[in-house]
N, C-alpha and C positions, 0 to 999 in steps of 0.2 A: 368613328367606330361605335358601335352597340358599349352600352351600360355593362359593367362589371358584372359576374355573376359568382352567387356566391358557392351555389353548387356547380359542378361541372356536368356535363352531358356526357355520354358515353358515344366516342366517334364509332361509326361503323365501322367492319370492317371490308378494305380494297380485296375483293377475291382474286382480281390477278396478282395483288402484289401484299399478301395479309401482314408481311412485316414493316409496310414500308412506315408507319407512325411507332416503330418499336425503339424508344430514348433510352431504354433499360437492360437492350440487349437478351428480351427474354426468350430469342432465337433459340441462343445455346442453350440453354436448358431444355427448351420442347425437342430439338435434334439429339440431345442423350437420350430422353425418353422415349424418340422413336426408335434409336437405333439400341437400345434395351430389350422394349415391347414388342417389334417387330418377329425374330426367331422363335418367340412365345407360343408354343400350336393347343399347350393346356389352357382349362380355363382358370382365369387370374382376374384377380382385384386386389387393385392399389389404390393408393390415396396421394392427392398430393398435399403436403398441408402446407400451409402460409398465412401469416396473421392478413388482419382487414388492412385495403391497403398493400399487399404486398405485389399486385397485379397477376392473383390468381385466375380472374374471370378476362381480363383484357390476355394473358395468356392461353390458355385454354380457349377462348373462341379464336384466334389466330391458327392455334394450331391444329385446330377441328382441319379451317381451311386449307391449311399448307396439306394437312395429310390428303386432303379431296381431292386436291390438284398435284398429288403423288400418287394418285393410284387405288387408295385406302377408303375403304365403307368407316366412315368417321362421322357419330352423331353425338349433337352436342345438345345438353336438355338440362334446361334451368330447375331444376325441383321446384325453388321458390315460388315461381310465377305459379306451379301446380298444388302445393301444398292445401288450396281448396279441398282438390279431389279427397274423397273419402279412403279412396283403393288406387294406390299409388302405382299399381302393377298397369292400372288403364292408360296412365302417362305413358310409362315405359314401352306398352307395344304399339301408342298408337304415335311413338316419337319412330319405332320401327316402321311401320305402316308408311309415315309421310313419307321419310326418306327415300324409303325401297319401292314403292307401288308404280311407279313410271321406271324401274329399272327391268333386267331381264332378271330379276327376282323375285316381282311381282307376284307370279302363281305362288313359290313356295312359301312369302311372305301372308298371302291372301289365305295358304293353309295354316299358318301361325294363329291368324285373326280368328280363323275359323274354330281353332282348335281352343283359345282364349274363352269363348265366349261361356260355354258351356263351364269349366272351372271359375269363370266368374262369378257362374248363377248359383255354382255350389260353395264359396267362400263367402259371400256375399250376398244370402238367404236370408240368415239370423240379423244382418247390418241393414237389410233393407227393412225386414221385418219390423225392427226397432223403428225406422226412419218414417212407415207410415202409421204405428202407433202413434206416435207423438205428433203427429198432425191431425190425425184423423181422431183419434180414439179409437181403431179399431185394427186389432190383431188382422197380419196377413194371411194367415189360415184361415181367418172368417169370409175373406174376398177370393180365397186363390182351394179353397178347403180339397174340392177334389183333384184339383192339377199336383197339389202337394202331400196328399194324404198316401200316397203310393209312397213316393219320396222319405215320409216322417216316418214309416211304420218301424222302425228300425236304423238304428244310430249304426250300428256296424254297418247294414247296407249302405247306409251313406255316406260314411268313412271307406267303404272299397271303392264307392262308384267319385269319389271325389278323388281319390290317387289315381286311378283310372284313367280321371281327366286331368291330371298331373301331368302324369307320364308320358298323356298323348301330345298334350301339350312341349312340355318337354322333348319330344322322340322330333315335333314339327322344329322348334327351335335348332335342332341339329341340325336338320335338315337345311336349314337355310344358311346356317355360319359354315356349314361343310359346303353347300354350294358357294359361295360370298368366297373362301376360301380357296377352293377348285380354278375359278374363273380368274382371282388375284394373286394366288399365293401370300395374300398378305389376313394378316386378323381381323376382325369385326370392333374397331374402338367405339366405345360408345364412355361419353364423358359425363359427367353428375358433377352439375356444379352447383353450388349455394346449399347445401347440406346443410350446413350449420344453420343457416336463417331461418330454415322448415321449423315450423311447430313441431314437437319433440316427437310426438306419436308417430306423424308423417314420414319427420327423418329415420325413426327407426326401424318403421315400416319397409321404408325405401332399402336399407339396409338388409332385411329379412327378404325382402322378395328376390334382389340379387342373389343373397346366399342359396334360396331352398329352387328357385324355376331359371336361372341362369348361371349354373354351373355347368356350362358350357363350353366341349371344346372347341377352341377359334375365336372366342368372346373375350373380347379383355376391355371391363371395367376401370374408369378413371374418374377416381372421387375427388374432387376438388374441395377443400376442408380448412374452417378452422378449428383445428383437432380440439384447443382449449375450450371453446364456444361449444362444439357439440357435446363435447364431455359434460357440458353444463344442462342441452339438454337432455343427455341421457339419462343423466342427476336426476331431473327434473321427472322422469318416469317412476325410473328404478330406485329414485332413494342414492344414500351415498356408495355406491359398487367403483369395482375398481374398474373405472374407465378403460384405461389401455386393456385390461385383462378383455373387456366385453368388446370392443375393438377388432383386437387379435382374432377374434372368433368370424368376423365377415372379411377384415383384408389380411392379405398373401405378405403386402411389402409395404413401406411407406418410405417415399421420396418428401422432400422438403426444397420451395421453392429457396435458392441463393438470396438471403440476404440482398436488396440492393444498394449500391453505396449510397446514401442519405445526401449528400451533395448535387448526385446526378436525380435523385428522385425529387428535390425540390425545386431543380432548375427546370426538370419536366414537366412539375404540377407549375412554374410560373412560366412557364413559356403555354402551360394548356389555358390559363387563365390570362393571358395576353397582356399580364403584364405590363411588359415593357412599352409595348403601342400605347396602352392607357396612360401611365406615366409621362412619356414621351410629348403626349399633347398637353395633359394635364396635372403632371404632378408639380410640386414646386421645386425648384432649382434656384441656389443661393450660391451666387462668386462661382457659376459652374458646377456645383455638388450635386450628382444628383439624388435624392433623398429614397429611390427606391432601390440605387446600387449601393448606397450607404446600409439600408436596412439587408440586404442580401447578404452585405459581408460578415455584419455583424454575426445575422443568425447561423452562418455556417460555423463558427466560433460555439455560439451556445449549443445549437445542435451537436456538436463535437463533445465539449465537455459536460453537458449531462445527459447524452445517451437518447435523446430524442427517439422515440418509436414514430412508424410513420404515419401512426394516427396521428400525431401529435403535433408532426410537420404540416400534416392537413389542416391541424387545426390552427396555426400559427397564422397561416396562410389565409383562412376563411375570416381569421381577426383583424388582419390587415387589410383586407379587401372591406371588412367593416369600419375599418376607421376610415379610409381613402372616402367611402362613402357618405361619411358622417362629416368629415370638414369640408369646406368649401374650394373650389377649384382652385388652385394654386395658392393654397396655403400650405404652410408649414407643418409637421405635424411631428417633429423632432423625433426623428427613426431612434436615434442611439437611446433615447426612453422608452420610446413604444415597445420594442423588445424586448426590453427589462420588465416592465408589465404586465407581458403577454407571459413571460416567462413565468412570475410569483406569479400570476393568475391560474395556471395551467398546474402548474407545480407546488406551490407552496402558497398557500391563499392566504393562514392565517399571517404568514410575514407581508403579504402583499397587503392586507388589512393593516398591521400596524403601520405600514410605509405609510398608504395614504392618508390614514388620520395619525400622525404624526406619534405613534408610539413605539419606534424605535431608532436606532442611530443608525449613523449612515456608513458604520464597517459590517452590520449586518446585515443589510442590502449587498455592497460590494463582494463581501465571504460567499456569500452566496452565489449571487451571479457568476464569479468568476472562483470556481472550486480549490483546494487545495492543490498542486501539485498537475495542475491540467496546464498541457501548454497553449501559453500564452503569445498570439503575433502582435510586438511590439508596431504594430502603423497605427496610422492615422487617426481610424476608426473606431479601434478598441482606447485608443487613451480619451477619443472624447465621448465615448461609453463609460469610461472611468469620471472625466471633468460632469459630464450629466449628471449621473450621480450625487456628485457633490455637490451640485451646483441647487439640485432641487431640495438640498437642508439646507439653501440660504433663502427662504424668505424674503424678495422684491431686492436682493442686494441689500440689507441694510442690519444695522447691528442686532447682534442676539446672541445667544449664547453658543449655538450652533457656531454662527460665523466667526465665533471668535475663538474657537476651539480649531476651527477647520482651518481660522487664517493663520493658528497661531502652528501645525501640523504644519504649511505649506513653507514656515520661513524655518522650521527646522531642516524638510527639506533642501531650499535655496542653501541655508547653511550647510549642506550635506553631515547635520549631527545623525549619531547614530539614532535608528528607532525603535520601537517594540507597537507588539501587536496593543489594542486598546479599541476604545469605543468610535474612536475617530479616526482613528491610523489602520486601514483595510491591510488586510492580511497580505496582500498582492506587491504592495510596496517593499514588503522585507526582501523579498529575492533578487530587487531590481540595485542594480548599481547607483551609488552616489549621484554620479553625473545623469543618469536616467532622471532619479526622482526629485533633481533639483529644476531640471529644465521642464518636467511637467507641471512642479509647484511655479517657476516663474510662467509660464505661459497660464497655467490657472490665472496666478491673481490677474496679470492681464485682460482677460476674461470675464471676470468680474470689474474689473473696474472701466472697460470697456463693453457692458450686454447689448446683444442685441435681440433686444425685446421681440424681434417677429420667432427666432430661434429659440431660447434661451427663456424663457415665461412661465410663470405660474399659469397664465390664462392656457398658453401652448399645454401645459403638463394636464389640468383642470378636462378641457378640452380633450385629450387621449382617455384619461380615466372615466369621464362620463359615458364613452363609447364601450369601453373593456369593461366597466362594470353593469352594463346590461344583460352580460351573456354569462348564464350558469354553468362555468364548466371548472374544472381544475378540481380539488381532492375534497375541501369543504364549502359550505356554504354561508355567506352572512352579509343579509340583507342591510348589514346597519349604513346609514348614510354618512358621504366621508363629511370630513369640517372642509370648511373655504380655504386652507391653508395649510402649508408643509412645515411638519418639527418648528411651527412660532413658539 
């Protein structure tokens, strides 16, 4: 099989069958929306909004297609790829244009074009004007003086004769979503996706040109958004205004795509990165384990209790695909640590900085990882995400103060005396019954007095950390370099 990738590609989509790649179910949600939008004869604009990640764009183009092969004039049009354009309104009818010119819409579509071009020239006078000054050094008036000089003599005449062409424009756009409508009985969708991505101007250009030349009835508008992102760049124009208020002012409704369950959204981002095939030839497997369904369980654990957003899944994902990278074929690479990590790295760096240059204990690792009061599944997995832990404040197995605090913690256990929370006794332990934390403290010291170095390693742990501390992500940043060694 091909090399790991650390981005994913964007599958096309099957026109006869645009749901058939759909792991998330985002079926149901586009069929509420059609059967919403559909009765709709006024003109409307919504929004759907959904964080990055949430399969707003793999939705919306699916559903572009479902609706084409229902019946429905559905055009789907990336802003972003357009956000070049100076006049965002030339996207918008030459994405009408594509779609419609080989339909029996063609003529009244070709009167849209027609109608276009002329409020083009009068919007987009002063914008060209600017645009070959500053190439040329020379005013458009001085190149264009007599074609224009009728045109300039008068700011009202130019102002009637540019509504004018507004309006005609406008009276042609009816014309074609009332034909479009006649023929189908159904509305004219036309979707906007990546909004947010658009440089701010563009985006809110794009927003202004729906509201003032396509309040249209038959036209229903579908803005694909992350509502918090554009708000930022509206910020970014307008200074701090109240976003939703400015919002409210271009759309009618706002839908929100579902949440998807985080368990199914990770299996799907690891079944798109093939995973399990790569693994399968290549990952390491010890006495049967295999080390990339060990790291799955774990994460849906952490996932669970801190709330993972699905950037965050993504990027879990993209760190792991970097360490697989980074060690050698069928080596170890101790999953029940790696997640731990990946975790302080993502989340909490400055702890993740103390862990690795040995300035903190190992209950504020453990508190952490595993939170107050979040349920815990006593298997396999998670107590040797626990034994991990511990295992990497002992230093090659050998005496220190650590091991002797932690060996001396595991035979209070075996004794089942009572405990209290401390520097070395994780939080995690108080809620667990006697005979739990006895049988975990004997199978520990077993463990250490049995390692196995290809698992169990400073070089193993060493090896993880060199990898995850290449990449600048998580809340802060700090270059310092770790020491050779854990809490010596």
């Amino acid at each position: 099989m091909s090399e790991l990738q650390i981005k994913l590609t964007e599958n096309n989509v099957d026109e006869n069958n645009p749901w058939s790649d759909d792991a998330l179910n985002s079926i149901a949600t586009a069929q509420k929306l059609t059967a919403i939008l559909t009765p709709q004869k006024n003109a409307l604009t919504v929004s759907l909004n959904g964080e990055w990640g949430s399969g707003k764009t793999f939705l919306l183009k699916r559903w572009q297609c479902d609706l084409k092969n229902n019946g429905y004039t559905a055009i789907y049009f990336n802003a972003w790829e357009d956000d070049f354009l100076s006049e965002p309104f030339i996207a918008i009818i030459g994405q009408l244009w594509k779609e419609l010119k080989k339909d029996s819409f063609k003529e009244v579509c070709e009167a849209v074009k027609t109608a276009a071009i002329p409020f083009l020239k009068r919007v987009g006078i002063s914008m060209l004007n600017s645009g070959i000054n500053k190439i040329t050094g020379v005013d458009l008036p001085e190149i264009v003086d007599n074609e224009l000089k009728t045109a300039s003599e008068s700011a009202f005449d130019n102002y009637v004769k540019l509504t004018d062409c507004r309006d005609d424009l406008k009276k042609r756009l009816q014309e074609l979503a009332d034909k479009i409508f006649s023929e189908k009985q159904k509305p004219l969708i036309f979707i906007v996706d990546e909004l947010d991505r658009c440089r701010p101007t563009f985006a809110i250009e794009v927003l202004e040109r729906i509201k003032h030349l396509f309040n249209i009835r038959h036209i229903i508008f579908v803005l694909g958004i992350d509502r918090k992102q554009l708000g930022k760049s509206i910020q970014a124009v307008y200074g701090n205004i109240d976003v939703e208020n400015y919002l409210h002012r271009f759309i009618d409704i706002d839908f929100a795509i579902p949440a998807p369950d985080h368990k199914k959204f990770f299996d799907a981002r690891w079944d798109s990165y093939e995973l399990t095939q790569y693994l399968k030839i290549y990952g390491y497997k010890d006495s049967g384990i295999d080390e990339g369904d060990v790291f799955k369980d774990i994460c849906y654990d952490i996932m669970a209790w801190h709330g993972f957003s699905l950037r965050e899944i993504e990027q879990t994902l993209k760190l792991y695909i970097i360490l697989l990278h980074g060690i050698n074929i069928h080596q170890p690479m101790w999953p029940h640590l790696a997640i731990v990590l990946i975790l302080l790295k993502l989340r909490n760096q400055d702890l993740y900085r103390q862990y690795i240059n040995h300035k903190c204990y190992v209950a504020d690792v453990v508190n952490y990882v595993v939170p107050e009061n979040c349920i815990q599944n006593d298997n396999f997995h998670y107590k040797q995400m626990i034994y991990s832990i511990y295992a990497s404040f002992i230093p090659t197995y050998i005496s220190s103060e650590h091991y002797n605090k932690i060996i001396d913690l595991m035979q209070k256990m075996e004794n089942k005396e009572p405990l209290s929370s401390s520097s070395y006794c994780a939080r995690c332990f108080l809620n667990k019954d006697p005979e739990w934390c006895a049988t975990f403290a004997k199978d520990f010291r077993l463990m250490i007095k049995n390692p196995r170095p290809e698992r169990y390693s400073l070089e193993t742990f060493w090896r993880v950390i060199s990898l995850i501390d290449l990449l600048s992500v998580g809340t802060t940043k700090n270059t310092k370099t770790p020491s050779s060694s854990v809490m010596a």
